[in-house]
C-alpha positions as CSV (number, residue, x, y, z in Angstrom):
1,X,0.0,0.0,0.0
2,X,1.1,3.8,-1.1
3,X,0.8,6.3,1.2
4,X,-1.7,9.4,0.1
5,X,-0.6,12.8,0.9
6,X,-3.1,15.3,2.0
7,X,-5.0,16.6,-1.1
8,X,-7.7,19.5,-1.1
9,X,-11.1,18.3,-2.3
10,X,-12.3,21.5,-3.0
11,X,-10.9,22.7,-6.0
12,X,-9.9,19.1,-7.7
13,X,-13.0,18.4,-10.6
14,X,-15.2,15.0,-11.0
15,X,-13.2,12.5,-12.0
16,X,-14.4,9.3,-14.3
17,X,-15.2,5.9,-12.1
18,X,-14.3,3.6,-15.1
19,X,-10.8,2.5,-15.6
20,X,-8.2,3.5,-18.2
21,X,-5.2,3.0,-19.2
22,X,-1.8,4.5,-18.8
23,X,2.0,4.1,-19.5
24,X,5.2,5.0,-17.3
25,X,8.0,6.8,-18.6
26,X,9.6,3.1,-18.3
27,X,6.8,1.7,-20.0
28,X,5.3,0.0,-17.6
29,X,1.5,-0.4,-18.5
30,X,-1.4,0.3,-15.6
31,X,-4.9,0.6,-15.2
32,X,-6.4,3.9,-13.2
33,X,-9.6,3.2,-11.4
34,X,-10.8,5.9,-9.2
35,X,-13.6,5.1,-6.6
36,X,-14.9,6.3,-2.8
37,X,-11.8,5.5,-0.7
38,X,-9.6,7.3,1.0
39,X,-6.0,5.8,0.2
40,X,-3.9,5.3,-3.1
41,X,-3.1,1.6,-4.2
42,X,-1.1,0.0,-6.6
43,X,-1.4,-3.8,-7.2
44,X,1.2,-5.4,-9.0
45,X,0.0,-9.4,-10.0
46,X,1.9,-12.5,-11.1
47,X,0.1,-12.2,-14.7
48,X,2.2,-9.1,-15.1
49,X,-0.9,-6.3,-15.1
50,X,-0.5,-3.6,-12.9
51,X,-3.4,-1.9,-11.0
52,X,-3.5,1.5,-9.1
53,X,-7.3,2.6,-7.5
54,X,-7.3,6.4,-6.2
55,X,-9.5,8.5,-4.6
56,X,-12.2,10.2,-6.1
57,X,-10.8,13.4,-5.1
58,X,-7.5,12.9,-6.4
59,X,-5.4,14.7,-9.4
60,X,-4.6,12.7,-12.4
61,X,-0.7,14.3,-12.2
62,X,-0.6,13.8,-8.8
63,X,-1.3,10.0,-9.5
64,X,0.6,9.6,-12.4
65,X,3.6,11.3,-10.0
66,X,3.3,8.3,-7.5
67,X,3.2,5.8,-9.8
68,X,6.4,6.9,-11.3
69,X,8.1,7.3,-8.1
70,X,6.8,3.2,-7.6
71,X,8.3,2.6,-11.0
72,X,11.7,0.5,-9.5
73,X,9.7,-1.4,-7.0
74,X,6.9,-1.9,-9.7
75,X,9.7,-3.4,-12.1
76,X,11.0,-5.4,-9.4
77,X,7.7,-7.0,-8.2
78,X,7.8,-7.9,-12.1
79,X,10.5,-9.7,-12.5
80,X,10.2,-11.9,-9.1
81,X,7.2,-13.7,-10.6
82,X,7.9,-16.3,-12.4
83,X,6.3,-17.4,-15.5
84,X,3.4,-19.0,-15.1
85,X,1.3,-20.2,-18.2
86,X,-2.6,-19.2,-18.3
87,X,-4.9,-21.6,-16.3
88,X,-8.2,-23.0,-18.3
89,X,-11.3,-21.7,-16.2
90,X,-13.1,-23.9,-14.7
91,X,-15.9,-24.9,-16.2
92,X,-19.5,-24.2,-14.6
93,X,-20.4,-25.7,-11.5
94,X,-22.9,-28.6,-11.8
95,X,-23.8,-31.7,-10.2
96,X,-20.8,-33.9,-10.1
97,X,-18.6,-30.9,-10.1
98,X,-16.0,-31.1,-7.5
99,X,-14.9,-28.0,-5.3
100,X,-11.9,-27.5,-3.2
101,X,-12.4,-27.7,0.5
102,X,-9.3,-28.0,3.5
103,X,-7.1,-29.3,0.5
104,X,-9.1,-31.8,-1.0
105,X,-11.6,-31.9,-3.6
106,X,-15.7,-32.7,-2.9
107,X,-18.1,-33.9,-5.2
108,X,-21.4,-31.6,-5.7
109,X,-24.1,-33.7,-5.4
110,X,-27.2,-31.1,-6.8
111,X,-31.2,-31.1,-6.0
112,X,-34.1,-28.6,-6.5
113,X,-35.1,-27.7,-3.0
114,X,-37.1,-25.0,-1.2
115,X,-34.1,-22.8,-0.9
116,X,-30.0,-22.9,-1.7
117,X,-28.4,-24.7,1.1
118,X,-25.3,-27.6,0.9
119,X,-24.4,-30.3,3.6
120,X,-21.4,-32.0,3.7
121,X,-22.2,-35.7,3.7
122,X,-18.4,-37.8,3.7
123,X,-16.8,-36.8,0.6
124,X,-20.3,-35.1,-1.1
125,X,-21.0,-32.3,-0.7
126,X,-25.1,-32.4,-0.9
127,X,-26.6,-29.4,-2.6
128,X,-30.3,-27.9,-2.7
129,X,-31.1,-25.1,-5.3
130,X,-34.2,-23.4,-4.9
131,X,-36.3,-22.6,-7.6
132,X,-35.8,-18.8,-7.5
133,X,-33.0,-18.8,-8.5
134,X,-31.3,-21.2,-11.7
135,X,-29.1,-24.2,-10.8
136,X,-26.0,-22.3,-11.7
137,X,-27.1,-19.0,-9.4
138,X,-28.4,-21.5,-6.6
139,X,-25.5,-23.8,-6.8
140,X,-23.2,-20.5,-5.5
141,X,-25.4,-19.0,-3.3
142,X,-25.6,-22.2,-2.0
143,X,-21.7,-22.9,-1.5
144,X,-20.8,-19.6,-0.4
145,X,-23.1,-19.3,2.8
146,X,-21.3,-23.0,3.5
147,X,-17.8,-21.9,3.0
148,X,-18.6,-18.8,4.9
149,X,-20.4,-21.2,8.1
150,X,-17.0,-24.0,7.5
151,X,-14.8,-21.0,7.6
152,X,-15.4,-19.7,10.6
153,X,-15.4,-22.9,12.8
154,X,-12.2,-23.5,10.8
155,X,-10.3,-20.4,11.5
156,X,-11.4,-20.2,15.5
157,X,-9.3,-23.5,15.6
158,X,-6.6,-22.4,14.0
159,X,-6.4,-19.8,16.2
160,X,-6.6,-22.2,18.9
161,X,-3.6,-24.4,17.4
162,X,-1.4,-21.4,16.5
163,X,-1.8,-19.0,19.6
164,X,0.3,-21.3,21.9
165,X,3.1,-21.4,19.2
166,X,3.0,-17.6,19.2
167,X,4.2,-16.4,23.0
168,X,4.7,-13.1,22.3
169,X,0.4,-12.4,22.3
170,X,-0.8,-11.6,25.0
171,X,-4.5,-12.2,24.3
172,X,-6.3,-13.7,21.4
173,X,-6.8,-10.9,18.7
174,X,-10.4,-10.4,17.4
175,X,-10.6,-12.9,14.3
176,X,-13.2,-11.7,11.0
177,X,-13.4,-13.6,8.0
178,X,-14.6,-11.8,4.3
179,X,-14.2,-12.8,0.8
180,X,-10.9,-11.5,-0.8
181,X,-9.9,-11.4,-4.0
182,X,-5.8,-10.1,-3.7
183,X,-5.0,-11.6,0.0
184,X,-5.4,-14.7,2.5
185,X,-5.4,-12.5,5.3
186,X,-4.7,-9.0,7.1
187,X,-4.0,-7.9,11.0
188,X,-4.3,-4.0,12.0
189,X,-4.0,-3.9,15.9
190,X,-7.5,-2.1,15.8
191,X,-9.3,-4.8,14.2
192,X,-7.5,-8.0,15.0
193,X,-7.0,-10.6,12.2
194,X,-9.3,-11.2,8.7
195,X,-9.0,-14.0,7.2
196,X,-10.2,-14.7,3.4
197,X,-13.5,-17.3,3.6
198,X,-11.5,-19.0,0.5
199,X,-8.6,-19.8,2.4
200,X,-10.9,-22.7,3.9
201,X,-10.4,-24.7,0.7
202,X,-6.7,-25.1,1.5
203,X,-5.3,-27.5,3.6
204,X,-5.4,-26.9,7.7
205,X,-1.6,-26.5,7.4
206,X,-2.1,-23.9,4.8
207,X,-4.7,-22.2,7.1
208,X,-2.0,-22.7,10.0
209,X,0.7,-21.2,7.9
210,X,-1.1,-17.7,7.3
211,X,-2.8,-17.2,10.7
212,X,0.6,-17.6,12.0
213,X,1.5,-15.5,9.7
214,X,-0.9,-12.6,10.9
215,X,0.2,-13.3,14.1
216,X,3.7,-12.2,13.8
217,X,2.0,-8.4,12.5
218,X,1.3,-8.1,15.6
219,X,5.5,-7.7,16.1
220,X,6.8,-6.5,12.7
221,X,4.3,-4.6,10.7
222,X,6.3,-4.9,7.6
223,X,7.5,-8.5,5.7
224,X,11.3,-7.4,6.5
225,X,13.9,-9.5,7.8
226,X,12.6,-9.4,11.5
227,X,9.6,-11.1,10.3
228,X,11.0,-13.1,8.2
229,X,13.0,-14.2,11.5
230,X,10.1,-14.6,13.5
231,X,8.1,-16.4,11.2
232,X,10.9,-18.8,10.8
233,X,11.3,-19.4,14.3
234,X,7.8,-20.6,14.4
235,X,7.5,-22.1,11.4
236,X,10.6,-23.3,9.6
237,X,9.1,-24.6,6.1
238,X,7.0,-21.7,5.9
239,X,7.9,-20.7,2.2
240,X,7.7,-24.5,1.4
241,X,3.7,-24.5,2.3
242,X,3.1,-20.6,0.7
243,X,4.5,-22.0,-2.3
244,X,1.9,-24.7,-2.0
245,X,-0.7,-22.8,-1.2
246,X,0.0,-20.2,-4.3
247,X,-0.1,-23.5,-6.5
248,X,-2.9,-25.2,-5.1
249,X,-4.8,-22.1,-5.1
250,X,-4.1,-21.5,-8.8
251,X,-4.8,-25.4,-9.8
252,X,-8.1,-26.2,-7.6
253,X,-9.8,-22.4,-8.7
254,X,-10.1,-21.5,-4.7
255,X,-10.3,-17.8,-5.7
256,X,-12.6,-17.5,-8.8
């Protein structure tokens, strides 16, 4: 995250919500997307596309500006990715469709019903659609409000399994869980610990591995060497299960 200066609202003009695009002086390509939020953000992803969302109130220049002072760290986030090849999407979810859940994969097994619910019944995962909505719509309404319900059981434990690895917290930080599209999890002392509600496809020692993770923001605020340290200490294979977390992830569709 980019830190935002102080800007006047008053005498900036409307600015456009939809995104363009734009090109560094190094020619790196973005996309500009203002919105209603308050900070500046630029998003650099493994497929190579970079993303910056402003403020509403903000200056084109004074973007462009911030982004150019980013350009080294932009072009370094760049090159650490390595080349990944386009994933096919995943086709649309039916009955016998399977779906990632705590590292393995479930079978849907789909009925019409009053309303969208799903039960998890050994390896099946027994679906109701109702008939509102079409089997498709029903289907995710349907899984969602489950992964949402597994997630949090799932997460409270890990917190149980990971506080008494962790002895520098005091007391059990509030834990939220949300949908999340660009990370598994965030801590802000205010707040306590979110988790992404997809992380509860992964594997309980992928889970582990990013609550304990969190945990250590409560020390280091940044992903410098200190953390790095810390995280070590507690978990020495830690880049061995992010690594197969990012691959699982990318393989099994847990973020679609």
């Amino acid at each position: 995250m980019v830190g935002l200066r102080k800007l006047c609202k008053g005498d900036l003009p409307p600015v456009s919500e939809q995104k363009t695009n734009h090109k560094t002086p190094g020619n790196i390509t973005y996309t500009l997307e203002y919105g209603a939020r308050k900070t500046f953000q630029i998003t650099v992803r493994p497929d190579g596309t970079v993303s910056v969302k402003a403020p509403r109130f903000m200056k084109e220049s004074d973007v462009k500006r911030l982004v150019e002072c980013r350009e080294t760290w932009i072009q370094e986030k760049l090159a650490g990715f390595p080349a990944v090849p386009p994933l096919p999407t995943r086709p649309p979810l039916g009955d016998g469709s399977r779906v990632p859940f705590l590292g393995e994969m479930i079978r849907l097994d789909v009925a019409d019903g009053r309303g969208n619910s799903a039960r998890l019944d050994g390896k099946i995962l027994r679906v109701t659609t109702g008939k509102q909505n079409s089997v498709r719509e029903g289907i995710g309404k349907a899984l969602r409000k489950w992964y949402s319900a597994e997630a949090k059981k799932e997460f409270a434990n890990s917190m149980e399994r990971c506080l008494p690895l962790c002895s520098f917290i005091d007391a059990p930080p509030p834990l939220g869980i949300r949908y999340m599209r660009a990370r598994w999890g965030s801590y802000s002392r205010k707040s306590g610990i979110t988790l992404n509600t997809h992380l509860v496809k992964a594997s309980r020692t992928c889970i582990d591995y990013v609550m304990i993770h969190e945990l250590c923001h409560a020390v280091h605020s940044g992903h410098g060497k200190d953390f790095r340290s810390l995280l070590g200490r507690i978990l020495p294979d830690w880049k061995a299960v992010k690594k197969q977390l990012e691959e699982s992830s990318k393989i099994c569709h847990y973020i679609e």
